[in-house]
C-alpha positions as CSV (number, residue, x, y, z in Angstrom):
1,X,7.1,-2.9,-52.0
2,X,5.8,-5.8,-54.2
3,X,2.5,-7.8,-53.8
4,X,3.9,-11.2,-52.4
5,X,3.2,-11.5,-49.2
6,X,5.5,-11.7,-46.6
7,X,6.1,-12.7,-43.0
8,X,8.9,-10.4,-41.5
9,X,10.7,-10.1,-38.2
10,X,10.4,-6.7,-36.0
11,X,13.4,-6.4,-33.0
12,X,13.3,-3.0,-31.2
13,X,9.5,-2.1,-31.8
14,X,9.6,-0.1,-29.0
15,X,12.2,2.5,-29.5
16,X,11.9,5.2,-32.3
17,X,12.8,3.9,-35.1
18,X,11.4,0.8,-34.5
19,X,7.7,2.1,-34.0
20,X,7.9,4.1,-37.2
21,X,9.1,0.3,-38.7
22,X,6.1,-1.1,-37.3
23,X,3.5,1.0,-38.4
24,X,4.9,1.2,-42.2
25,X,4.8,-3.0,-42.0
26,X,1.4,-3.0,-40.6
27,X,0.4,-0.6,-43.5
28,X,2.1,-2.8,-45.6
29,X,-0.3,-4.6,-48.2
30,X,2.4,-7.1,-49.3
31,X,3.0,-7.9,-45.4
32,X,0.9,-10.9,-43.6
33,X,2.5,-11.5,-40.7
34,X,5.0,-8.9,-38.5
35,X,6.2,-11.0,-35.9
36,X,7.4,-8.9,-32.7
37,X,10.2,-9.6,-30.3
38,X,11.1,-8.3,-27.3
39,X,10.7,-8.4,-23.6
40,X,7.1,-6.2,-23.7
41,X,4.5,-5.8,-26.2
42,X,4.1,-2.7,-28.6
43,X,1.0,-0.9,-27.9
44,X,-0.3,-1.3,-31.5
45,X,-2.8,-3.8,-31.9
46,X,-3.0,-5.5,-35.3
47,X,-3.7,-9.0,-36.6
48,X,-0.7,-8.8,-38.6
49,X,1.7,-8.0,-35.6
50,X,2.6,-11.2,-33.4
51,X,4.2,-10.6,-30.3
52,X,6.7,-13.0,-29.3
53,X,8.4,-12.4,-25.7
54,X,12.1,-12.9,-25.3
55,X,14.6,-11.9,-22.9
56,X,17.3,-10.7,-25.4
57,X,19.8,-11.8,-26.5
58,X,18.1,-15.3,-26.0
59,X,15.4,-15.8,-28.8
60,X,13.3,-18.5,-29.0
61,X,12.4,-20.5,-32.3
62,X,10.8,-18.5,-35.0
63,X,8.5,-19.2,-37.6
64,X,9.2,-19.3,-41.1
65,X,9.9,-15.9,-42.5
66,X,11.2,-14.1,-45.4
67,X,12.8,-10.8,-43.9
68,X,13.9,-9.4,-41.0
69,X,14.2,-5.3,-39.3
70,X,16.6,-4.9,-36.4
71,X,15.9,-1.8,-34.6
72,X,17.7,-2.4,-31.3
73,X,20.0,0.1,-29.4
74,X,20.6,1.8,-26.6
75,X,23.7,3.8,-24.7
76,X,26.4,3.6,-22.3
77,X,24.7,5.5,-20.1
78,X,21.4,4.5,-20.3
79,X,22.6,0.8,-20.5
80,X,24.9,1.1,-17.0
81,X,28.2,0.1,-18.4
82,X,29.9,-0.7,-21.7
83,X,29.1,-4.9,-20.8
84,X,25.7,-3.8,-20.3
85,X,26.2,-2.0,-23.6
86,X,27.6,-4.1,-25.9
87,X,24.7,-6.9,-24.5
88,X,22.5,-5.3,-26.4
89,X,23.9,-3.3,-29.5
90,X,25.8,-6.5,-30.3
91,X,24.9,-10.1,-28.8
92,X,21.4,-8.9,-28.8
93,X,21.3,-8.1,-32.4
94,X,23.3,-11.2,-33.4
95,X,21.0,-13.4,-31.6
96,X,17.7,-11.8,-33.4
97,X,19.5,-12.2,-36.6
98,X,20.9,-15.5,-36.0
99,X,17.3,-16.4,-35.3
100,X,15.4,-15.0,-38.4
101,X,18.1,-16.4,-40.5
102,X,17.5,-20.0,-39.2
103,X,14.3,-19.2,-39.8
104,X,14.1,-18.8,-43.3
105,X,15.1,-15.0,-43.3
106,X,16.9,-14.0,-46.8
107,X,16.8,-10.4,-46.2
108,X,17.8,-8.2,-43.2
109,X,17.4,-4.6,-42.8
110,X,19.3,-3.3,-39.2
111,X,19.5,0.5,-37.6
112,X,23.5,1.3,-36.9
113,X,25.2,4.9,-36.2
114,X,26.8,7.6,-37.9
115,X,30.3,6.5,-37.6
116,X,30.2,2.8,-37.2
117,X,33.4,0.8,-37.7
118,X,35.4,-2.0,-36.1
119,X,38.6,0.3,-36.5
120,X,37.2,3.2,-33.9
121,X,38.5,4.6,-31.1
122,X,35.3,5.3,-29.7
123,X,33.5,2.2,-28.0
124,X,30.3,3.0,-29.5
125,X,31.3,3.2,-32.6
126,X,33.5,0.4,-32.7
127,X,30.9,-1.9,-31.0
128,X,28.8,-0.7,-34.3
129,X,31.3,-2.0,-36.7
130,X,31.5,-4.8,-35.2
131,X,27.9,-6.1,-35.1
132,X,27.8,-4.7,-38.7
133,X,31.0,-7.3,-39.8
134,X,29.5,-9.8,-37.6
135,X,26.1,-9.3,-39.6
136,X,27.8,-9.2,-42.9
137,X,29.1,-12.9,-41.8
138,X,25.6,-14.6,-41.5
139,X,25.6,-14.1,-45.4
140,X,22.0,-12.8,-45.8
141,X,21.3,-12.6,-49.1
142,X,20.4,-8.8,-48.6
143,X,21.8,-6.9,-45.7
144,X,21.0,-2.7,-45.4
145,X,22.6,-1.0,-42.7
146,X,21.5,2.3,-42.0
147,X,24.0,4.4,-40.4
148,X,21.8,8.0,-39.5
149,X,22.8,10.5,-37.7
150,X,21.2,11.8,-34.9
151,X,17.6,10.7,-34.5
152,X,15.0,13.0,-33.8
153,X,11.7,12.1,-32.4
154,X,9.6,12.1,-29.8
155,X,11.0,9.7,-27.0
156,X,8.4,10.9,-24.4
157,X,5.9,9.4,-26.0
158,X,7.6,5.8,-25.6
159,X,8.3,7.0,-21.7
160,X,11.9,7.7,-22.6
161,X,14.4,10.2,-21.8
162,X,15.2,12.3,-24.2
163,X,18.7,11.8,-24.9
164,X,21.1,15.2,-24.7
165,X,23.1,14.7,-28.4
166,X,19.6,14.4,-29.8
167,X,18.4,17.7,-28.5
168,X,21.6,19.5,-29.4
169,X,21.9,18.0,-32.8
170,X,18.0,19.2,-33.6
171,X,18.5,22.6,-32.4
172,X,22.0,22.9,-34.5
173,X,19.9,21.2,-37.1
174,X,17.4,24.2,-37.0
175,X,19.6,26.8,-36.8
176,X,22.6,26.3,-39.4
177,X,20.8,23.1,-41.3
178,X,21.7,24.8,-44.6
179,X,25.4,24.8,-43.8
180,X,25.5,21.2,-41.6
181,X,26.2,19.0,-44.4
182,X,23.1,16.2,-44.8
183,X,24.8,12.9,-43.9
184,X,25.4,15.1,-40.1
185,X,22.2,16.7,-39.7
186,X,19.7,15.6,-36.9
187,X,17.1,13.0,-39.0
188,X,13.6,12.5,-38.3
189,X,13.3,8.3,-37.4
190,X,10.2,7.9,-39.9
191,X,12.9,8.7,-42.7
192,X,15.2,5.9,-41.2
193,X,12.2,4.0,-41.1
194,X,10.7,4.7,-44.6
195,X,14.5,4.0,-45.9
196,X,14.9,0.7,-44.5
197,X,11.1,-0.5,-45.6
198,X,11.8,0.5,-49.4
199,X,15.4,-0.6,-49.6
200,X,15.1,-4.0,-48.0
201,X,13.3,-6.0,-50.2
202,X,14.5,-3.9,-53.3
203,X,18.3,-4.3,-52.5
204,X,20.6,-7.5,-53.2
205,X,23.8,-8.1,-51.3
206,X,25.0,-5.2,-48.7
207,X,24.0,-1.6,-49.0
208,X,25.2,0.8,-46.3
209,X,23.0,4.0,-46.2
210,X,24.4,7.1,-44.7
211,X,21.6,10.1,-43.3
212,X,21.8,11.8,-47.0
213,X,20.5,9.0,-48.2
214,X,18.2,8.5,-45.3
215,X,16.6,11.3,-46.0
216,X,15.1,10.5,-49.7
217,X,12.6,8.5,-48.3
């Protein structure tokens, strides 16, 4: 991951993926400074890791930094509504990025969904595509989008509820993984995780990664 060291920006340390982005930046030799934002905490402790409160989508100033991970996302259900939704998965996610690019931010890596594109018929996905091409538009100079399938992991552990595609996609997953091709089998987070941390600061311009390629890392 190179030696310089870097000061990077951590939305959605919470949540799954966002955890397993946490603990690969704190373990991170070349990182000196993971700023966290969010409405709580993470329960890590670290020097490196900075917490910043924030009642998304407004985000206070930042300081300087030279990358950014946004892990944020939710669902209809578990959001209330499609305005309660799209509050999150999109002005939430532009407003962190917006932020970290005014702070000095060159590189952004962000967790999407299998599917994603402004052209859906499905809100979800379409509200995906959207905050992708709205990303694409702040002109980072790196931008990887990781677009995984379903996640597995354990959401008890962060005192969530276990959401019912994950479940059926792990058990499918188990049962008939050889003949599920990879970009549609269930995918541990770490591997979204591990993806993101090695493509980011390796990658120029915009790189989408499907599950397949997820799964490399």
């Amino acid at each position: 991951m190179g030696a310089a060291q870097r000061s990077v920006l951590l939305a959605g340390a919470t949540g799954l993926v966002g955890r397993e982005l946490l603990r690969g930046l704190v373990a991170d030799e070349g990182v000196s400074h993971v700023i966290v934002v969010g409405r709580r905490p993470p329960p890590e402790t670290n020097a490196k890791i900075h917490f910043v409160p924030a009642e998304l989508p407004k985000v206070p100033a930042l300081p300087p930094l030279d990358e950014a991970y946004i892990a944020l996302g939710t669902t209809i259900k578990a959001a209330g509504s499609q305005a309660a939704f799209r509050a999150i998965d999109f002005d939430a996610v532009l407003a962190v990025a917006g932020a970290a690019k005014a702070a000095g931010a060159r590189k952004l890596g962000v967790v999407s969904a299998m599917g994603a594109s402004a052209k859906s018929n499905v809100f979800y996905s379409r509200v995906k595509g959207e905050a992708e091409d709205a990303l694409a538009a702040l002109q980072f100079d790196t931008l990887v989008i990781a677009r995984p399938s379903m996640l597995a992991g354990d959401r008890g552990s962060l005192g969530q509820a276990q959401r019912r595609g994950e479940e059926i996609a792990l058990k499918v997953s188990r049962w008939f993984g050889s003949l599920i091709p990879r970009n549609y089998q269930s995918i541990p987070a770490r591997s979204v995780a591990h993806a993101l941390l090695h493509a980011v600061p390796a990658s120029k311009g915009r790189r989408v990664m499907l599950s397949g390629e997820l799964r490399e890392y």
